[in-house]
VEXTORKOL-558073 format. One line per field, with one value per residue (C-alpha): z negated, x, y; residue number from 0; residue in three letters. Coordinates in steps of 0.5 Angstrom, whole numbers. Each point is the difference from the previous one (the first is absolute). Layout:
BEGIN
w: c(Z;...) .
u: c(X;...) .
v: c(Y;...) .
pos: c(NUM;...) .
code: c(Ala;...) .
//
This chain:
BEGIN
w: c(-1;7;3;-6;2;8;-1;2;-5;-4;5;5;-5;-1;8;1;-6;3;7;-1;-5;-4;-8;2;6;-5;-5;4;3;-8;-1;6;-2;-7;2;4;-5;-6;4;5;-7;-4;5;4;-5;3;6;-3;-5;6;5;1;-4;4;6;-3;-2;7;3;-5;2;7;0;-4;5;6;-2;1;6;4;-1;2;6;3;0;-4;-7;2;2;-4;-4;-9;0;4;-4;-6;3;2;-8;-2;4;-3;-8;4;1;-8;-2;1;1;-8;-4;4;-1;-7;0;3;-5;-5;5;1;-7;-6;-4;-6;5;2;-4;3;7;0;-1;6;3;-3;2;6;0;-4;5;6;-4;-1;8;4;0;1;6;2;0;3;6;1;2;5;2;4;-4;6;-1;-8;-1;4;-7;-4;6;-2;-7;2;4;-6;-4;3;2;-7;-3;7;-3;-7;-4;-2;-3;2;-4;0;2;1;7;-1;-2;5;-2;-2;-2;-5;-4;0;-2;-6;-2;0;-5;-4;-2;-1;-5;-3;-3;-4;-1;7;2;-5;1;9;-4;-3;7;2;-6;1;8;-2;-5;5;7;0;-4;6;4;-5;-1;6;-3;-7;2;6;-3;-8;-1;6;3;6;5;-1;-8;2;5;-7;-4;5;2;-9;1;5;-3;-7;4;3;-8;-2;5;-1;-7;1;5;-5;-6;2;-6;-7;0;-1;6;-3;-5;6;3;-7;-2;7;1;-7;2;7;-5;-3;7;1;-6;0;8;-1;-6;2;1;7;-1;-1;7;-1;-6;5;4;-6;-2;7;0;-5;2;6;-4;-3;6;3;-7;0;6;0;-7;3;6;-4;-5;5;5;-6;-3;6;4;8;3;-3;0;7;-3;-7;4;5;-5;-5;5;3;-7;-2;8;-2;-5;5;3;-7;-3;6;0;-6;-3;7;-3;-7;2;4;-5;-7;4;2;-7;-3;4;-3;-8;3;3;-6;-5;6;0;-9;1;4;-4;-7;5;1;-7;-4;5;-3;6;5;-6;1;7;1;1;1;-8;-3;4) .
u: c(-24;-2;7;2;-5;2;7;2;6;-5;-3;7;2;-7;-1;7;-1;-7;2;7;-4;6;1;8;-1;-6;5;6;-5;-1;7;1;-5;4;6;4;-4;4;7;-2;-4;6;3;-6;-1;6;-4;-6;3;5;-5;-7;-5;-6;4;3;-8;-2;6;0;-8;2;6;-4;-6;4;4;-6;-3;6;-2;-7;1;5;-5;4;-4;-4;6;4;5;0;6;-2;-4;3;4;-5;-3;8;1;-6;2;6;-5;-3;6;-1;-7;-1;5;-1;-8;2;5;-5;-4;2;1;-7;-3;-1;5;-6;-5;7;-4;-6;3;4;-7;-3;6;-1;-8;1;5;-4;-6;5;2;-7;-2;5;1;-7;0;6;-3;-6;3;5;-6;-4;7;7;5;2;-5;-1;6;-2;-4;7;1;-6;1;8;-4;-5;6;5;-6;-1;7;1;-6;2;3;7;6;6;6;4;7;0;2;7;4;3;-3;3;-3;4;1;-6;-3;6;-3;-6;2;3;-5;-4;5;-1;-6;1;-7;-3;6;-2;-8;3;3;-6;-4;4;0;-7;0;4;-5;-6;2;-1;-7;-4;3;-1;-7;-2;3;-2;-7;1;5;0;-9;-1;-4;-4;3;-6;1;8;-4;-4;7;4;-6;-1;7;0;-7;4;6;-6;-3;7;1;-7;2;6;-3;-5;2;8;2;3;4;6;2;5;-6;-4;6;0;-7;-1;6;-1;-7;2;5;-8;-3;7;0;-7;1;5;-3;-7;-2;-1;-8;1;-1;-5;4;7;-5;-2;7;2;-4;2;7;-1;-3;7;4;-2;0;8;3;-5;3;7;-1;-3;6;5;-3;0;6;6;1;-4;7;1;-7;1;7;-3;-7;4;5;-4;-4;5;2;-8;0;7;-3;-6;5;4;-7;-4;6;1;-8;0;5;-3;-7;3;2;-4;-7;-3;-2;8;1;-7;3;7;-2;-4;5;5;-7;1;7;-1;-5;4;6;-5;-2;7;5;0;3;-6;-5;2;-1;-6;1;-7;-1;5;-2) .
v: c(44;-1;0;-5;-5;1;-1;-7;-1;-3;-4;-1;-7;-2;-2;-2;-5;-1;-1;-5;-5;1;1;1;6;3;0;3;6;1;0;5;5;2;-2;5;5;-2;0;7;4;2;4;3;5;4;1;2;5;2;2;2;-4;0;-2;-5;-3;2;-5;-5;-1;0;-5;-4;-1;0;-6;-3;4;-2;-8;2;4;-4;-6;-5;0;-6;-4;3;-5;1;1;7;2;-1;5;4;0;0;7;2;-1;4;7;-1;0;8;1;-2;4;5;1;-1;6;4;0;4;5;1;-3;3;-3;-2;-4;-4;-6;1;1;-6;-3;2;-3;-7;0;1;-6;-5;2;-2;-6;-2;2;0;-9;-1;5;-3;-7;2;4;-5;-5;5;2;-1;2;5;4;-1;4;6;2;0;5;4;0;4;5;2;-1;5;6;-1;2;5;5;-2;6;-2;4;-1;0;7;-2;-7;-1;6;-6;-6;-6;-5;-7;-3;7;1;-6;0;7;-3;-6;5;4;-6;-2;6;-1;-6;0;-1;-4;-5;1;-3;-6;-1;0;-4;-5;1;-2;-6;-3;1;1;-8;-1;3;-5;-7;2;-5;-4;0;0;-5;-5;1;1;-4;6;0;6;4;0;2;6;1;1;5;4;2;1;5;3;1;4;4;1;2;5;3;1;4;3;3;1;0;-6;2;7;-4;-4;-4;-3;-1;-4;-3;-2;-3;-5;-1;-3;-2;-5;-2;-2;-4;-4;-1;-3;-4;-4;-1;-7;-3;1;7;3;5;2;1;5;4;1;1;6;4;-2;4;7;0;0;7;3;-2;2;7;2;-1;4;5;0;-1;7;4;-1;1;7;-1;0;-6;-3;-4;-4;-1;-3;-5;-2;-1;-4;-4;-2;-4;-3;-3;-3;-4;-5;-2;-1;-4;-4;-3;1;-5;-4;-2;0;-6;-4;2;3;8;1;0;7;3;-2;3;6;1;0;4;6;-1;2;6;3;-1;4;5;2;-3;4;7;3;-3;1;7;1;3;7;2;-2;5;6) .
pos: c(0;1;2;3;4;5;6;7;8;9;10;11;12;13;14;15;16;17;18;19;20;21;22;23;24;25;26;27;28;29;30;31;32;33;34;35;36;37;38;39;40;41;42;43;44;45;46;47;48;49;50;51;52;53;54;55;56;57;58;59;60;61;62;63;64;65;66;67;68;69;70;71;72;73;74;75;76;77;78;79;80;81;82;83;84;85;86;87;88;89;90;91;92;93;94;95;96;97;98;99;100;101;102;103;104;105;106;107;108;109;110;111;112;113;114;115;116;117;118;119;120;121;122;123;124;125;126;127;128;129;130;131;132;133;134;135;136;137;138;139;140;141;142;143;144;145;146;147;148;149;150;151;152;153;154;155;156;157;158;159;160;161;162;163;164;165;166;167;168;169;170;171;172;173;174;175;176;177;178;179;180;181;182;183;184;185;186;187;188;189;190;191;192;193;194;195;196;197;198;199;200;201;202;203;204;205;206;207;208;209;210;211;212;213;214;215;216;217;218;219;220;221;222;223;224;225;226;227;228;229;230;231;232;233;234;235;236;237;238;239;240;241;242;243;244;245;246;247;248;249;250;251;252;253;254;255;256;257;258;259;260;261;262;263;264;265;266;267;268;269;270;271;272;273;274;275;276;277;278;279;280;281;282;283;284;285;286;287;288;289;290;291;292;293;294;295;296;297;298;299;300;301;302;303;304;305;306;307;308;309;310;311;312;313;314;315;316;317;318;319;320;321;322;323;324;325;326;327;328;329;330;331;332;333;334;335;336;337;338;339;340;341;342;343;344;345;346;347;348;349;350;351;352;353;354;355;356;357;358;359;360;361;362;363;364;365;366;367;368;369;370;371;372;373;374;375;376;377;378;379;380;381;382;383;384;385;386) .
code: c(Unk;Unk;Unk;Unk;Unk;Unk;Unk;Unk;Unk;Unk;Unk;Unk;Unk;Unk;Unk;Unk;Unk;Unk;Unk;Unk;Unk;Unk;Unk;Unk;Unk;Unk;Unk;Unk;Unk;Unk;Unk;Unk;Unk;Unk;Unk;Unk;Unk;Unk;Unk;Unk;Unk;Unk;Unk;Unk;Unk;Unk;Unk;Unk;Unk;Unk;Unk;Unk;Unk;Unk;Unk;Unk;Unk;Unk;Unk;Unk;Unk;Unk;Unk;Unk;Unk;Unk;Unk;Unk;Unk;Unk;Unk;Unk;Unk;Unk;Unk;Unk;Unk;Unk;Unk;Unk;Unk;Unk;Unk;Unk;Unk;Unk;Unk;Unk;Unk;Unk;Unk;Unk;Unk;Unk;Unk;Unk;Unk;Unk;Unk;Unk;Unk;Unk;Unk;Unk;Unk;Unk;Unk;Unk;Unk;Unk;Unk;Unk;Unk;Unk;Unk;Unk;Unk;Unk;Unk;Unk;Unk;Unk;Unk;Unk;Unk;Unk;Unk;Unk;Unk;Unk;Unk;Unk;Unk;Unk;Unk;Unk;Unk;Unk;Unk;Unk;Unk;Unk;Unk;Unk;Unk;Unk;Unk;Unk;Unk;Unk;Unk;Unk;Unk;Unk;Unk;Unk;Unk;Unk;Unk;Unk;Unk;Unk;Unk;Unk;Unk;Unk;Unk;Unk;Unk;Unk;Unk;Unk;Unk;Unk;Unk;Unk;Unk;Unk;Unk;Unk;Unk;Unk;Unk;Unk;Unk;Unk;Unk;Unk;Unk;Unk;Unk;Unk;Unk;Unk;Unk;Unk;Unk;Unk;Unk;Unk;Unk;Unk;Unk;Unk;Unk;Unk;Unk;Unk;Unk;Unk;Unk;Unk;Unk;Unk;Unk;Unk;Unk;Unk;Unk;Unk;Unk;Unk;Unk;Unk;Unk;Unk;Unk;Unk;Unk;Unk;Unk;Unk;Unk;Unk;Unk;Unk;Unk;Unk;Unk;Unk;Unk;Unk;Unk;Unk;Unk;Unk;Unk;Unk;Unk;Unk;Unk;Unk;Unk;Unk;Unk;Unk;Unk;Unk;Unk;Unk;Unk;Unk;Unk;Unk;Unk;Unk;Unk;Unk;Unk;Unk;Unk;Unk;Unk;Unk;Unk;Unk;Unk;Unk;Unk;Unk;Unk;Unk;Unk;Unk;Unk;Unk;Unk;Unk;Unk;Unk;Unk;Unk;Unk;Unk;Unk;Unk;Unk;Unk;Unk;Unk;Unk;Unk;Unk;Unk;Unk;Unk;Unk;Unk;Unk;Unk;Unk;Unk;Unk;Unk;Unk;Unk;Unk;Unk;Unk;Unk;Unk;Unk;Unk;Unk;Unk;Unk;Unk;Unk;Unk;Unk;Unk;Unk;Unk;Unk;Unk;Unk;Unk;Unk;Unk;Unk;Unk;Unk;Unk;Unk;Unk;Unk;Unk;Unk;Unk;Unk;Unk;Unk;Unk;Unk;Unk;Unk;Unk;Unk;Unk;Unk;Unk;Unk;Unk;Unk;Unk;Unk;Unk;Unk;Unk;Unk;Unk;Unk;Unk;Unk;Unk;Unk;Unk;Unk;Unk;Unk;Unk;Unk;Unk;Unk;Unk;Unk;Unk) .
//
């Protein structure tokens, strides 16, 4: 929890957006901090089942602060142009392309495979309550602080973060690095195995639907509340921060009581309800502002419960030698999906108003709960049920 708070990737934006006054350099930090994660994602997995996966933890951690150490140290940062920094955020993303899968391909090596579930919630706690801390610390620090010295919290939460995983006990895999690697097999080898399982390659396709209806509604909540209720700033606040607070709840519920025993139910049932949130939202009138607050919350305690049920499905449903390529490409396919939907959600809330994605992401959430329980072979897929 520690190193999530002190790590700047969620804060690297943040000041850049605030340092420029500019929406456009805001949104192109956005844009770098996911956007070399998508192209470089589905083929990290061949490093990470190739070699040594506490190194590759360890490295990735490393590569993420140094990108940013080397700009401190060299005395730059302060006045350092966006665009720098946006490259900076950019090689950042680059280092998460690894640290991520990998730290989900780890897990089942040291997690029974029944607490998954409940594993996947502690994981999602610990990232709601960054999310809920970390932009606060971050805007308070950036007043009492240069940026220059700002960042050298990143580099403190990477040396918790790299001694934590020097003494954690990790099994390498028998036989992983007797083979030469070689990117494109391995990554080939990887899609196949995915494909493989229908199941699980349609429960990718449907994260990725998922990603697509609501990767932009975090995004126009400002706008609905500010342009569309006619809020104040404080009530916007009000709106982001239930929401955040509704992530944490449905992260602690999974935590505790691990969700249904049928993941592909879980995964169901919330999108089913997160369709509700959507289509309520999007129908509310303009005084109906509180309303959108309430809604927002229960919006937020379906997220952590869809991606956690997915983790666990796809952890226990492949060998760990192929864990590593499933979790990248995996990956890789939700984070393409961002741009598409942040661009053409952008473009319709231009000419129609915000509320015309919340109606379209509802029905998009429908659909992806129906494919759930009415394709027998992703109904079917949770393999922990059958034992």
């Amino acid at each position: 929890m520690i190193c999530a708070m002190l790590s700047g990737e969620a804060k690297l934006p943040l000041i850049t957006g605030s340092s420029t006054g500019s929406p456009m350099i805001l949104s192109l930090a956005l844009m770098a901090e996911f956007l070399p994660s998508a192209l470089i994602s589905p083929f990290a997995g061949a490093f990470i089942d190739r070699y040594s996966r506490k190194a590759v933890m360890i490295i990735s951690d490393a590569f993420i602060s140094l990108t940013c150490a080397a700009l401190a140290l060299s005395g730059s940062f302060e006045a350092a142009p966006a665009w720098l920094i946006i490259a900076v955020i950019g090689l950042r993303s680059l280092g998460s392309a690894y640290q991520r899968p990998c730290m989900h391909a780890i897990t089942p090596q040291i997690v029974p495979a029944d607490q998954l579930m409940r594993c996947a919630g502690y994981s999602q706690t610990i990232q709601s309550v960054s999310r809920i801390l970390s932009p606060a610390a971050a805007a308070a620090l950036y007043l009492l602080w240069s940026l220059s010295h700002f960042i050298w919290l990143d580099i403190l939460g990477a040396a918790v973060a790299i001694i934590t995983v020097l003494i954690a006990k990790i099994p390498r895999l028998a036989g992983a690095e007797r083979r030469k690697l070689s990117v494109w097999r391995d990554t080939a080898e990887g899609l196949r195995v995915l494909r493989q399982k229908r199941g699980m390659l349609g429960i990718v396709l449907i994260g990725a639907l998922y990603t697509f209806a609501l990767m932009p509604v975090s995004a126009l909540f400002p706008i609905m509340c500010l342009q569309f209720f006619g809020g104040t700033s404080v009530e916007a606040g009000l709106v982001e921060t239930l929401f955040a607070f509704g992530t944490l709840a449905g992260a602690l519920f999974l935590s505790i009581f691990g969700g249904l025993k049928n993941k592909i139910h879980n995964i169901a049932f919330m999108t089913f309800l997160m369709t509700v949130c959507l289509i309520t939202a999007g129908l509310l009138p303009t005084s109906g502002i509180y309303a959108f607050a309430a809604v927002a919350f229960f919006m937020g305690i379906c997220a952590p419960v869809v991606w956690g049920s997915q983790t666990a499905l796809l952890q226990q449903n492949f060998a760990p030698q192929f864990m590593g390529r499933v979790m990248s490409i995996s990956g890789g396919i939700r984070l393409i999906a961002t741009p598409l939907s942040l661009a053409l959600s952008g473009a319709l809330s231009e000419r129609f108003g915000a509320q015309i994605w919340f109606l379209i992401g509802g029905f998009l959430t429908c659909l992806c709960g129906v494919l759930c329980l009415a394709v027998p072979f992703i109904r079917n897929s949770d393999e922990s049920v059958k034992k």
